[in-house]
SEPA-376366 format. One line per field, with one value per residue (C-alpha): residue number from 0; residue in three letters; x, y, z. Coordinates in Angstrom, 1 decimal. Layout:
resi NUM,...
resn ALA,...
xx X,...
yy Y,...
zz Z,...
END
This chain:
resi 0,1,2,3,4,5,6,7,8,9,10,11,12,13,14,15,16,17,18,19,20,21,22,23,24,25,26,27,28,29,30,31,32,33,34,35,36,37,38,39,40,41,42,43,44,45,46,47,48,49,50,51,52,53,54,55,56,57,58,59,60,61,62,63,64,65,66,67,68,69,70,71,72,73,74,75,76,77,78,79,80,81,82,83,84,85,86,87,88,89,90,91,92,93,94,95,96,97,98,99,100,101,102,103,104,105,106,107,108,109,110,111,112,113,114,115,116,117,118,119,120,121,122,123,124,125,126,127,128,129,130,131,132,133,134,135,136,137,138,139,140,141,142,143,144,145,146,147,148,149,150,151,152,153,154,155,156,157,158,159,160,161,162,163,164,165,166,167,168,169,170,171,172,173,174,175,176,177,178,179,180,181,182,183,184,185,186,187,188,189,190,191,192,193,194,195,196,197,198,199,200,201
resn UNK,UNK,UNK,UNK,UNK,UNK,UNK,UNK,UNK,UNK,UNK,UNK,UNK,UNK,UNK,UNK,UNK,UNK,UNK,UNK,UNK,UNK,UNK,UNK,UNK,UNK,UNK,UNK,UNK,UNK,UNK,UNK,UNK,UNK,UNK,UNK,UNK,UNK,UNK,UNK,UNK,UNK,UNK,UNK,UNK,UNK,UNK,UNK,UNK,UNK,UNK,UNK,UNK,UNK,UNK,UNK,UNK,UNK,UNK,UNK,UNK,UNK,UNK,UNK,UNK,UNK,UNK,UNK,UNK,UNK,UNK,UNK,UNK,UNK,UNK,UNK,UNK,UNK,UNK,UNK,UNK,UNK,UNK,UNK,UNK,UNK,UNK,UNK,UNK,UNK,UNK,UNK,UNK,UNK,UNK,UNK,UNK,UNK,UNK,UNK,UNK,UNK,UNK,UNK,UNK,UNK,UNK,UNK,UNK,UNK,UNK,UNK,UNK,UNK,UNK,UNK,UNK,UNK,UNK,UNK,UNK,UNK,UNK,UNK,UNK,UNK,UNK,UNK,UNK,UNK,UNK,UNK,UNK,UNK,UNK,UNK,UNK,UNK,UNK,UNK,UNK,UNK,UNK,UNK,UNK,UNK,UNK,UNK,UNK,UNK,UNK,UNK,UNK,UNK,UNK,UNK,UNK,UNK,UNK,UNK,UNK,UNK,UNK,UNK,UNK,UNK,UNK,UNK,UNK,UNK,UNK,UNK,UNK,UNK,UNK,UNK,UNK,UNK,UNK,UNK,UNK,UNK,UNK,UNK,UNK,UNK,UNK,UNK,UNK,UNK,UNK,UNK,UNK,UNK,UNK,UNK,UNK,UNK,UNK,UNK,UNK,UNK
xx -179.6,-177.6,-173.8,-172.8,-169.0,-170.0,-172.0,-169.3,-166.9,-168.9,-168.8,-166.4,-163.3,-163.9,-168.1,-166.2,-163.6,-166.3,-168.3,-165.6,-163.7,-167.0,-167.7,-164.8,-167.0,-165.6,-161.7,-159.8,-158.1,-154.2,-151.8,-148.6,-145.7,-142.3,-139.7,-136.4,-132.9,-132.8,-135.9,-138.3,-141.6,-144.6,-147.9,-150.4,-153.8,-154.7,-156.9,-155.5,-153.7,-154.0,-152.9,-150.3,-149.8,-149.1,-145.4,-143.7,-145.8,-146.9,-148.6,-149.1,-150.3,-151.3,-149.9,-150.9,-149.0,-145.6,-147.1,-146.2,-144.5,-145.0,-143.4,-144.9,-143.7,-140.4,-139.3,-140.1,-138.0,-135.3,-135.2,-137.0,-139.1,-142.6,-145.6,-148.9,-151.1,-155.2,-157.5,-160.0,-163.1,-161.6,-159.1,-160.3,-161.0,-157.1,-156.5,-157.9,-156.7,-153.2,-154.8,-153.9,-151.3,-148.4,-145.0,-141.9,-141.0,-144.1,-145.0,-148.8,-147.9,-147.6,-151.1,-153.0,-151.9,-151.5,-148.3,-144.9,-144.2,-140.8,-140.9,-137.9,-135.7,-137.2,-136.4,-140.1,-142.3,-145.9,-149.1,-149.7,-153.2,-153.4,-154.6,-153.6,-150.1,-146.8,-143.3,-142.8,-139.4,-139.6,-138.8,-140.1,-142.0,-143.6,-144.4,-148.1,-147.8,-151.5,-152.1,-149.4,-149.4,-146.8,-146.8,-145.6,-145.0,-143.6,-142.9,-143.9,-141.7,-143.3,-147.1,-148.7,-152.1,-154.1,-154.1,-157.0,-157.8,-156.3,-158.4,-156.8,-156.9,-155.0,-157.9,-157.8,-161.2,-160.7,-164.5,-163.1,-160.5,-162.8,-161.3,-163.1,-163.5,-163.6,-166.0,-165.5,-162.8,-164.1,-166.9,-165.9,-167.5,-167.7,-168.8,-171.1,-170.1,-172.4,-171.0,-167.7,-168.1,-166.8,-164.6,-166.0,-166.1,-168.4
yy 158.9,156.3,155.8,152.3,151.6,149.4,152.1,155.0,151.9,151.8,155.3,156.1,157.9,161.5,161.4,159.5,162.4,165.0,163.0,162.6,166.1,168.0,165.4,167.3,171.0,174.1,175.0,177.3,178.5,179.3,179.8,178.3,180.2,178.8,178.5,176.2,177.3,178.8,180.9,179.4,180.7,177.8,178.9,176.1,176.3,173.9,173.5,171.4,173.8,173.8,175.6,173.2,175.3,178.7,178.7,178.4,179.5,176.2,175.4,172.3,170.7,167.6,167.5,164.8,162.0,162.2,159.7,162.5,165.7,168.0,171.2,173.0,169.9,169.5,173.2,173.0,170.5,171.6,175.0,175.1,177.6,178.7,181.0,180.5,183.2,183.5,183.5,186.5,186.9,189.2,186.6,183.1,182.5,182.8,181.1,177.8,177.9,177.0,173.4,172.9,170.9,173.3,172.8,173.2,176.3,177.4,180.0,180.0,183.6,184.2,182.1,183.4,187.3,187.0,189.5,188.0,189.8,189.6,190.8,191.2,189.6,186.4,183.4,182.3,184.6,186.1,186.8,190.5,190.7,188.7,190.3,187.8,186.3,184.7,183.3,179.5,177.6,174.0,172.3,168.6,166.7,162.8,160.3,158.9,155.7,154.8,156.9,158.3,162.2,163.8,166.0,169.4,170.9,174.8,177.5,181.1,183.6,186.9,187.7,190.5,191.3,194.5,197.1,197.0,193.2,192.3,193.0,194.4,190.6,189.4,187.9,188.5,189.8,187.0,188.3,192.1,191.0,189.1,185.2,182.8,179.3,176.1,172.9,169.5,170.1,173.1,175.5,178.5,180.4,183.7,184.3,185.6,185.9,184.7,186.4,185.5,184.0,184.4,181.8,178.6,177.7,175.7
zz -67.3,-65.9,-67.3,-66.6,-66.9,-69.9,-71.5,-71.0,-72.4,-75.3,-76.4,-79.3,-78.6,-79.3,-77.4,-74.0,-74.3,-74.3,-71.5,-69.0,-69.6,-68.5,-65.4,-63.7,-64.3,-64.9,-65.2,-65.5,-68.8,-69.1,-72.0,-71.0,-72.7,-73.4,-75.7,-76.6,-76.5,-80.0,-79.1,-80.8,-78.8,-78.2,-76.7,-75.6,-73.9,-70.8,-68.5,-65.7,-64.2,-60.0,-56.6,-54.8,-52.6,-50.7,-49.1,-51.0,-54.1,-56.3,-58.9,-60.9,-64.2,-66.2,-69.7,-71.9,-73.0,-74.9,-77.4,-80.1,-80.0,-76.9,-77.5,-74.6,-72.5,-74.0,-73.3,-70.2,-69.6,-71.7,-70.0,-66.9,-67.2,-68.5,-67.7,-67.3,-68.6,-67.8,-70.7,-70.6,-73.1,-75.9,-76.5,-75.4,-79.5,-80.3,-77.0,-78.3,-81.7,-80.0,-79.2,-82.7,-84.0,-85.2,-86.4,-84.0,-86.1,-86.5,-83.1,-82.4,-81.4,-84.6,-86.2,-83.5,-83.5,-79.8,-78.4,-77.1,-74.1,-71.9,-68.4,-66.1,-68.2,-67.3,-70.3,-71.0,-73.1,-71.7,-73.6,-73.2,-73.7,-70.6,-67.6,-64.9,-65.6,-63.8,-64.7,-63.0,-62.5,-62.6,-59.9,-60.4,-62.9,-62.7,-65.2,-64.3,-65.4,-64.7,-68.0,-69.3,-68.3,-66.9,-63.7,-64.1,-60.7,-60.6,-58.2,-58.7,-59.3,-60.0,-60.7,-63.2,-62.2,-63.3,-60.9,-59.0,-59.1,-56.1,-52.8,-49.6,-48.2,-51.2,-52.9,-56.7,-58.4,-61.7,-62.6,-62.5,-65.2,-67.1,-66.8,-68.6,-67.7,-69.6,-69.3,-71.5,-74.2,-76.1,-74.4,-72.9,-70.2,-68.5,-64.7,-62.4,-58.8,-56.4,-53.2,-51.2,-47.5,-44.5,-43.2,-42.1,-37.8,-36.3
END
């Protein structure tokens, strides 16, 4: 099949959505956790969440538009802080029923029968069925005015993993702790691994 720019053009909203989202393949799943000043806890699922880099420890995101209300987004930047919580397979059906479109005062915590966790005193709440999780500071954010989205850029602060995960290289097993993936906007996946290779000379 060939996809001209005309034809994809010519799609209706939601079947271009579906087209382009799964061009990009898999990605990752991730709860972010916040909450506001009043402690009001939010809990969103995305998928654009990337390494930035090692030293220091960062991590971005994509969040879309602020055309309408973006708790997620909005207590991130009223606080400063979130975390970022993997999605495994016995709760990647509660993890995307936070996609839906809740009420400020309304927790998806609570509608999804997911656990609030704290850790270390730190002000943004975990997911504690998640088996692969870290608190992040803010520490800048852009406005992409070619769409719209806005940049979240964060630096780590402390990392849960479950013991035994991580490999004596610091390599963490994500199938041993049984992350899922996501393609498009809505299919969820599990993994195989294939093998892990030595690094690359000529």
């Amino acid at each position: 099949m060939h996809f001209t720019q005309d034809r994809i053009d010519a799609l209706d909203t939601r079947t271009r959505a579906h087209f382009i989202n799964s061009l990009s393949g898999f990605k990752s799943a991730n709860l972010i956790g916040t909450q506001d000043d009043q402690r009001q806890t939010n809990l969103s699922i995305v998928s654009s969440v990337f390494h930035l880099g090692a030293n220091p420890p960062l991590v971005g995101m994509i969040i879309r538009p602020h055309s309408v209300a973006r708790h997620t987004f909005e207590n991130i930047l009223q606080t400063g802080f979130y975390t970022i919580n993997q999605v495994n397979q016995f709760i990647f059906s509660q993890a995307h029923q936070t996609s839906a479109r809740y009420d400020r005062d309304e927790s998806e915590f609570d509608v999804t029968g997911l656990t609030v966790e704290y850790l270390m005193d730190f002000h943004a709440p975990f997911v504690k069925q998640s088996r692969l999780k870290y608190s992040v500071k803010l520490v800048e954010q852009q406005h992409l005015a070619v769409n719209g989205t806005e940049l979240v850029i964060g630096e780590i602060v402390d990392v849960y993993v479950d013991e035994g995960a991580v490999k004596a290289d610091g390599f963490i097993d994500l199938h041993a702790i049984d992350t899922v993936a996501i393609s498009g906007l809505d299919s969820y996946h599990t993994t195989n691994k294939l093998a892990r290779l030595p690094y690359a000379k000529k």
